[in-house]
N, C-alpha and C positions, 0 to 999 in steps of 0.2 A: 261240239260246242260252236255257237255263233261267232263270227267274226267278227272283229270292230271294223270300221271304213277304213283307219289306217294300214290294218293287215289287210283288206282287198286291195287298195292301191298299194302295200309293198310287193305283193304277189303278182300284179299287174306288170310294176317295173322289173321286176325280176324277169319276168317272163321275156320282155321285152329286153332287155340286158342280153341276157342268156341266148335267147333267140338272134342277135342281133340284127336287132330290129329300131337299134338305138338313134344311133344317124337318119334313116328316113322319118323317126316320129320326131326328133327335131327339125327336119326341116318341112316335116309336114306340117306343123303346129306355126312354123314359120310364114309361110304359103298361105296362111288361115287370114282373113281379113276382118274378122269379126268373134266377139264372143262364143258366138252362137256357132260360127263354123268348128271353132277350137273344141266344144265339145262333143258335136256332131263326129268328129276326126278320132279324140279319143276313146267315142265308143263304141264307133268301126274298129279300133286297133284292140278295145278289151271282147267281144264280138268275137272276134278273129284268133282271141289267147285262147291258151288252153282252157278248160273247167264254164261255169256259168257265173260270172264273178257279182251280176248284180241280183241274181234272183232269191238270195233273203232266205233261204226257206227254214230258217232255225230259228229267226224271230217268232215267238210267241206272243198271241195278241193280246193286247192288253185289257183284264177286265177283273171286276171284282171276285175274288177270293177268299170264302167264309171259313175255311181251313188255316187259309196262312192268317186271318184276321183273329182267329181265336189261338193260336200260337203267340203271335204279336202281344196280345192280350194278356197270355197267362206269362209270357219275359217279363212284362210291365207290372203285373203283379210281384213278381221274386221282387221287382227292385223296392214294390212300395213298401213290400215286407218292415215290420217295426225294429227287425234287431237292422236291417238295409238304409231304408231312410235315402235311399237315390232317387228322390220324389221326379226329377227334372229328365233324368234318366227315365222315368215310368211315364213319364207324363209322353216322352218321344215316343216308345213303343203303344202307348196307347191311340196316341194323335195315325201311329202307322195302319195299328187296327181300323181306326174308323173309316182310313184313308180305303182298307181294302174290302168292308162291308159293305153288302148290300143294301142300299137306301130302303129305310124303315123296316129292317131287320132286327130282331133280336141281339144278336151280335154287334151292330150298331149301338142299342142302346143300352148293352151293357158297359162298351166302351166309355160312353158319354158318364155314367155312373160313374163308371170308376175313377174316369178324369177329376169326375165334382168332388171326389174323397180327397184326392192331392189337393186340389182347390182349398178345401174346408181345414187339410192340414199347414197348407201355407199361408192360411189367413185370407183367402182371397174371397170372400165370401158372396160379392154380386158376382165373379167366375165362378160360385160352385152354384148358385142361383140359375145362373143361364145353359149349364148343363145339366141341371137334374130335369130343367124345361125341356132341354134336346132328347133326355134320357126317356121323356115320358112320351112325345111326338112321335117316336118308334116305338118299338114292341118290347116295352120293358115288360118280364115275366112281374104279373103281378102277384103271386107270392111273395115277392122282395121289394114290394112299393114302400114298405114301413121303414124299408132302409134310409129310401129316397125322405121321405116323410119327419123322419125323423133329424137326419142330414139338411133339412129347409128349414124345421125348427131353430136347431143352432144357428144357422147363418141369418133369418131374422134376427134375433137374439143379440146375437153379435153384432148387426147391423145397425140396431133400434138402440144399444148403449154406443153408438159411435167409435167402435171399439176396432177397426179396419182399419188398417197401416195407410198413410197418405205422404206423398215423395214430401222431402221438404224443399224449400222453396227457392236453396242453392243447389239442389240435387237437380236441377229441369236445365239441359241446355238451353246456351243463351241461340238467339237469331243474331245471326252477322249483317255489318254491313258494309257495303262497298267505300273505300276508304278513300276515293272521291265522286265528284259527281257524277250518275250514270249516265252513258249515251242515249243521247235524245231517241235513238231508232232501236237500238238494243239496251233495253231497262237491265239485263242482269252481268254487262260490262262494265268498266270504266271509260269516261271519256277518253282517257288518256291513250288509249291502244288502237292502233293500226295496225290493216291488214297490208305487209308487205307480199312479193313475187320475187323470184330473180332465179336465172339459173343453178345456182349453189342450191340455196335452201325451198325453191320452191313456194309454197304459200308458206308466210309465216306469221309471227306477233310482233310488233314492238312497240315500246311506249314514246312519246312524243314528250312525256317530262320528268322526271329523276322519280324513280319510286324506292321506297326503305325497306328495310327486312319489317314486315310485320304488316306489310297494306295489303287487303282483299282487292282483288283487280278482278274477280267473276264469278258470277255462282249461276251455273248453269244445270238446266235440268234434261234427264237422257231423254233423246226422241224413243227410242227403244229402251228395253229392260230386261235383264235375265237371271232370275233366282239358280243360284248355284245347287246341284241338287243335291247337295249331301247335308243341306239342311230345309229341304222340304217337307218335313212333319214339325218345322220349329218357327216357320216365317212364314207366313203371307207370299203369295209368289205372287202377287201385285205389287202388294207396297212395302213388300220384305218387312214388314216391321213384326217383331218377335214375338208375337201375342197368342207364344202355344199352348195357353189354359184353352183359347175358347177358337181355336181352330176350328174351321169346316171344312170338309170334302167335295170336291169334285163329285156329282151322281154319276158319270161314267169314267174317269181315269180314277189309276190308282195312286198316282203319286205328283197331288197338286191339292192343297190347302187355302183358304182365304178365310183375314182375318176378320168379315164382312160381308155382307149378302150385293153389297157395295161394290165392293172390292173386285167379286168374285162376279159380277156382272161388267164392271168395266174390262177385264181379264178376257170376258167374252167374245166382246166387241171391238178389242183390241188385236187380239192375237189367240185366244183359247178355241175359239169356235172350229179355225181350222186344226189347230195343235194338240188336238183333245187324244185322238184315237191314238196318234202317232210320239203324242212326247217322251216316255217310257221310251220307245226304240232308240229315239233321238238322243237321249241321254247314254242309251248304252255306246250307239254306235261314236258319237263325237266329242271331243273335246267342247268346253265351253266357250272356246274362242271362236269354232266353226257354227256353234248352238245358235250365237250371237248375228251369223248370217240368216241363218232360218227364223231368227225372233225378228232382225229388221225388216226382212220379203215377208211375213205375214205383217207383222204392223203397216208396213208400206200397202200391201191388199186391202185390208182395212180402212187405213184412210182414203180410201176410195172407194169405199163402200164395194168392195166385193167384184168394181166393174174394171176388167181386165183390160178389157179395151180401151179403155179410159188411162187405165194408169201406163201402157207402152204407147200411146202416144203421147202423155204426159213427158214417159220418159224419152223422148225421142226426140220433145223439142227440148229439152235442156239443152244448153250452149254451154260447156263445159269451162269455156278458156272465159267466157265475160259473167257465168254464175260469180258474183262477190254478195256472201252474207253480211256482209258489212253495209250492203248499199239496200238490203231489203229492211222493213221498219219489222220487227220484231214487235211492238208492240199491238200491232193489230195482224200479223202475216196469222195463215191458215198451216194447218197441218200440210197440205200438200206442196207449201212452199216450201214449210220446214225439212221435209224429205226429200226436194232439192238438193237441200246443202247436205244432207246424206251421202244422195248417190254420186254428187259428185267429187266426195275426198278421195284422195291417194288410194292409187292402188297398187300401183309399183312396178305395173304387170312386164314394164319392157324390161326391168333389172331380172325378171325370175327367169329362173333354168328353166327348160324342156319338161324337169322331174317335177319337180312342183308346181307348172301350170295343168300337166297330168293329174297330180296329187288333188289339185282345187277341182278338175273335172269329176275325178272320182266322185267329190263329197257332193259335187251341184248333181252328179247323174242319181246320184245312191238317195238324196236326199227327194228330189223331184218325183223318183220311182215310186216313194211310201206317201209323198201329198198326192199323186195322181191315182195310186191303188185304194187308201184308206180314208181319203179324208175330200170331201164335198167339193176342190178344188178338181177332181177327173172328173167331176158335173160340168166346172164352171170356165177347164180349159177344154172346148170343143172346136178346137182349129189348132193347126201346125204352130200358128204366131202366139198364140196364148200357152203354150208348151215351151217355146223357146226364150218367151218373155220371162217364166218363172225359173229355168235353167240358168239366162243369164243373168236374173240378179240373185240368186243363188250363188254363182260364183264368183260375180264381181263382188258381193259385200263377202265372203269366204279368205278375197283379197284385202280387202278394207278393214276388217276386223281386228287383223292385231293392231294399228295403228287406232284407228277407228274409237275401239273398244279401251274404257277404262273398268278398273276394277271397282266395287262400291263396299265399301268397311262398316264395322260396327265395332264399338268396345266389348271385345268377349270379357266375361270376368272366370277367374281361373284363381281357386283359394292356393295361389303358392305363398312361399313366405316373404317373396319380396313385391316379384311384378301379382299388382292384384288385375288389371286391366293391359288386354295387348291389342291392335287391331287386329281383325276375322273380317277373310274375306264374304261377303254373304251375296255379292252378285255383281251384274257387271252392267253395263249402260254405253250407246252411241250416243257420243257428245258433237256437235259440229262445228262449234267453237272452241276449246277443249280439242279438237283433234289437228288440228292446224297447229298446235304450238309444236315444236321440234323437239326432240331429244338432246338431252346432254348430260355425259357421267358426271356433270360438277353441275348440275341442275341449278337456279335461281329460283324456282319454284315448287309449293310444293303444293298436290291435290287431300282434299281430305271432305268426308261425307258426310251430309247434313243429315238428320232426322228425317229429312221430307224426300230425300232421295235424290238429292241435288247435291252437285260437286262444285266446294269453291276452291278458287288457286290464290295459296297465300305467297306471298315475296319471300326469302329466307336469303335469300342474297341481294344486298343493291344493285340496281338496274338504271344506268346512265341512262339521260336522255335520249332516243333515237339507238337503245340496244335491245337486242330483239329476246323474247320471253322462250325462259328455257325448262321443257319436264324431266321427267326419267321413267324411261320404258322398261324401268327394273336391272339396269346394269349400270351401278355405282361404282365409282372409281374406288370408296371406301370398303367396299365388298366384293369387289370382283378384279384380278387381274385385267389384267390391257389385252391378253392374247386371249384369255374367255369371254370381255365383254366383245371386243371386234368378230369373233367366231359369232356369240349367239346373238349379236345384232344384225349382223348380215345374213344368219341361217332363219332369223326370226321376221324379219323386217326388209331383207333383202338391201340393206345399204350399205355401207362403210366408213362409219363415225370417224368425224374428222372432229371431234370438239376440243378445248383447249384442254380437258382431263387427260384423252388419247396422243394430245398432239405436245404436250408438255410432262405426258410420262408419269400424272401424281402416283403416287404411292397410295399404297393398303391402307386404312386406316390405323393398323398397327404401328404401322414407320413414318407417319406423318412425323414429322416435327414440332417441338410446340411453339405456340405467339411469346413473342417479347410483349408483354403488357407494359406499360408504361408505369413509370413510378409510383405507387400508394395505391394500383388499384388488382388486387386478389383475383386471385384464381374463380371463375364464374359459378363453376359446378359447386353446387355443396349437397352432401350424397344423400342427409338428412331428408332436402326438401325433395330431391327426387325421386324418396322411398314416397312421402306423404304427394305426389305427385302423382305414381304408380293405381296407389289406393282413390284417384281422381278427387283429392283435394280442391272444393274450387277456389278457397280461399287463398291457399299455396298459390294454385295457375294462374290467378285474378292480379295477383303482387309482383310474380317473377316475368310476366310478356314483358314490361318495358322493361326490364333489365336486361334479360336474355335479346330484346333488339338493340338496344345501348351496343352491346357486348359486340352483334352480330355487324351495325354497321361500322362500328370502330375498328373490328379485327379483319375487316374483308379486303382491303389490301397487303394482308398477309399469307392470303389463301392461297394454296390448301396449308391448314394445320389443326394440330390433336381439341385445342381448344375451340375451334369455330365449329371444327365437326360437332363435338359432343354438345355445344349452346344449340347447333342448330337440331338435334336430335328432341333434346331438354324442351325445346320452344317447340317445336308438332305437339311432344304429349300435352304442353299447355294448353293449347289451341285443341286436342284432342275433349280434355277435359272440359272445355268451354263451352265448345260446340256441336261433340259429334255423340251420337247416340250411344248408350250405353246397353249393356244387355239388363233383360231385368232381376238375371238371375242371384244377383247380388242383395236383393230383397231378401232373399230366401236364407241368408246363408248362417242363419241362428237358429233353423229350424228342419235343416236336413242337411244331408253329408252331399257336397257337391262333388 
């Protein structure tokens, strides 16, 4: 059985433990004056271990599959089966199908067939239109064209009485907008925010005038992008958007969909061209937080059109300490500025142990070995410097990445009987503004995903004049003791949260306390509207924002307590309902068992 990278780097350290060998690779790593020497050192000291720890030889390559495609195929049928009725379920197995057929196959184009049925059964009928066309471009057995035939009948039919389901017209998220005037050099800021420095916190946010719980301060869009892969037969892995009636495949990988010919060319040009042969390994061997380093170093490639030499001396004149994105005009800058303010966020690299700047060489050596063997990039690095230049931003953004990287959401819908919508994670994005804000387990802000694949940051706490903007890296005071979130913020992030959550001791959100409300005015929560809230009422979320901000700036010099917590939970799903995409699956749910 193949390794992941994090079993080669545990076996590495072991070796190096064991052997002691521990002392000199710290101070050899120590010794090291540059990126590039650091992993130069580590791969003399894995070299030197026992076994062959980078040579791969269990990865299987990746290529289309007419075996597993007609497997895939006939799961997808059990589900569409009539006593089954899992159409959404059939419709994954079949989108996997296509994924692993051979371009203008048989097998291909029966998949497309069968997709057009669940189509036809969901009412979707210009989707079941544009697969019986897909179905017929390949090798549909024509003994079964009457199927097809018959199947295009209906859906004219249906189409020509107007008879196709159409959203209604409070069901379409609204577009947000910045809740004051935007900065003249960065359109998707508010004027209000400055970039601070200082020993403590480093780069950070603050506003220059009082902002309320409920103002948009940014809606920023990722320089890079990364579809999570446990739903790559369900999303667009360009523009994540969930359009698995009428998915297409990749002609050479097997596990990459576009919801667009569009889509699936800009993917190219961006980051697929090199990513093609190798993203299936990629996916096995790492997390999506390291994926995230290999989505930025090809995007960054790209924006430089492919010229290597171009992009390390690019990167070489960056001036680390005088780059302020604040001082570049955003509204006319090029992509190569934009990945500037990329490479040069936090990387933390003097707080990491010994083990874990090993652990980041691992994934820069493991990962640069499969671009240099598989994929057009061992054409186009033909010098020692164009080798070292891809290693070291392989593992500077490897460093940058947990901070770096946000998560990107959609509204799953899930038929329970209460939460009808929850957020799903469906990919992740490098923010460069966005990554500068700081951590805190009592957050003042909170992130959440546009349709367009943009992240804005809403207020959820008031923010004095001249106090600096605060997110959460996923360890809440409400959810997380004080001795779990300081372990997994320092094991994650390499810091040691001094926030006023950590340094004031709040409590679980269990044992919070509740607000004294002032006379005549009731308890905020009422459970009715948070059911029809759940169910993304927009009527409900459109009525209760200023109420829930009423509530949130009145009660906020009592925080923490039971009632601000739950307004400010209540006010996201408002804002959820408002403005963040929803799944489409909710269409469906009259007409097959979800």
């Amino acid at each position: 059985m193949a390794l992941d990278a994090y079993d080669i780097y545990s076996a590495l350290w072991k070796h190096i433990v064991t052997s002691n060998q521990r002392e000199d690779v710290v101070n050899g790593i120590k010794a090291c004056i540059s990126d590039s020497e650091i992993i130069s050192f580590v791969r003399r000291v894995a070299d030197n271990s026992i076994g062959e720890p980078f040579e791969l030889k269990d990865l299987e390559r990746d290529c289309k599959n007419e075996a597993k495609a007609i497997e895939c195929r006939k799961l997808g049928n059990e589900k569409f089966h009539p006593k089954v009725k899992k159409y959404i379920e059939a419709v994954a197995y079949y989108n996997e199908s296509i994924a692993l057929s051979e371009d203008g196959s048989e097998t291909l184009a029966i998949a497309y067939a069968n997709r057009s049925a669940v189509c036809y059964e969901l009412e979707e009928y210009a989707d079941c239109l544009q697969n019986i066309r897909l179905a017929r471009e390949n090798s549909y057995p024509e003994n079964l064209t009457f199927k097809l035939d018959n199947r295009e009948k209906g859906c004219l039919k249906r189409l020509a009485e107007n008879d196709h389901k159409q959203l209604e017209k409070d069901d379409v998220p609204r577009k947000p907008k910045l809740s004051y005037e935007p900065n003249p050099k960065i359109p998707r800021i508010s004027d209000c925010l400055e970039l601070k420095e200082d020993d403590q916190f480093g780069r950070h946010l603050v506003t220059n005038r009082n902002l309320s719980v409920g103002d948009i301060v940014i809606e920023e869009a990722p320089f890079s992008s990364l579809l999570v892969s446990d739903r790559r037969y369900m999303h667009c892995d360009y523009c994540h958007d969930d359009q698995f009636l009428t998915l297409i495949p990749c002609k050479s990988c097997t596990v990459t969909m576009f919801c667009s010919t569009n889509c699936q060319q800009k993917a190219v040009d961006t980051y697929h061209r090199i990513e093609c042969s190798v993203i299936k390994d990629m996916h096995f061997l790492f997390t999506k937080v390291i994926l995230m380093a290999l989505r930025t170093t090809t995007t960054a490639i790209s924006t430089f059109d492919y010229n290597l030499k171009e992009l390390r001396l690019h990167v070489e004149s960056i001036d680390e300490k005088s780059m302020n994105p604040f001082k570049l005009d955003w509204s006319s800058i090029d992509s190569k500025q934009v990945y500037s303010t990329i490479h040069i966020l936090a990387t933390n690299q003097s707080l990491r142990s010994a083990s874990d700047l090993v652990q980041r060489s691992v994934y820069a050596i493991i990962m640069s070995e499969l671009l240099f063997r598989n994929t057009e990039l061992g054409k186009l690095c033909d010098d020692q410097e164009s080798h070292d230049l891809i290693r070291t931003l392989l593992f500077r953004h490897a460093q940058a990445s947990p901070v770096s990287m946000h998560s990107t959401m959609f509204m799953e819908y899930t038929p329970k009987e209460y939460e009808k919508y929850s957020p799903l994670k469906v990919g992740c994005g490098s923010f460069p503004i966005l990554s500068m804000i700081n951590h805190s387990c009592a957050p003042n802000l909170e992130r959440m995903t546009l349709p367009n694949g943009n992240v804005m940051a809403l207020v959820n706490r008031p923010i004095k004049k001249g106090g600096q903007l605060f997110d959460n890296y996923g360890y809440h005071h409400c959810l997380e003791s004080l001795e779990k979130r300081q372990n997994g913020l320092f094991e994650q992030y390499s810091f040691r949260c001094q926030c006023e959550a950590c340094k004031l001791k709040y409590p679980l959100f269990i044992r919070l306390p509740h607000a004294k409300l002032p006379p005549g005015v009731r308890p905020p929560i009422d459970y009715d509207e948070m059911d029809r809230l759940a169910q993304h009422d927009m009527a409900t979320a459109l009525r209760k924002i200023p109420e829930y901000c009423w509530y949130l700036n009145m009660l906020d010099p009592q925080y923490p307590n039971y009632e601000v917590s739950s307004v400010q939970e209540a006010l996201v799903k408002c804002y959820h309902v408002v403005y963040a995409k929803k799944s489409r699956k909710a269409r469906y749910k009259d007409l097959c068992n979800l």
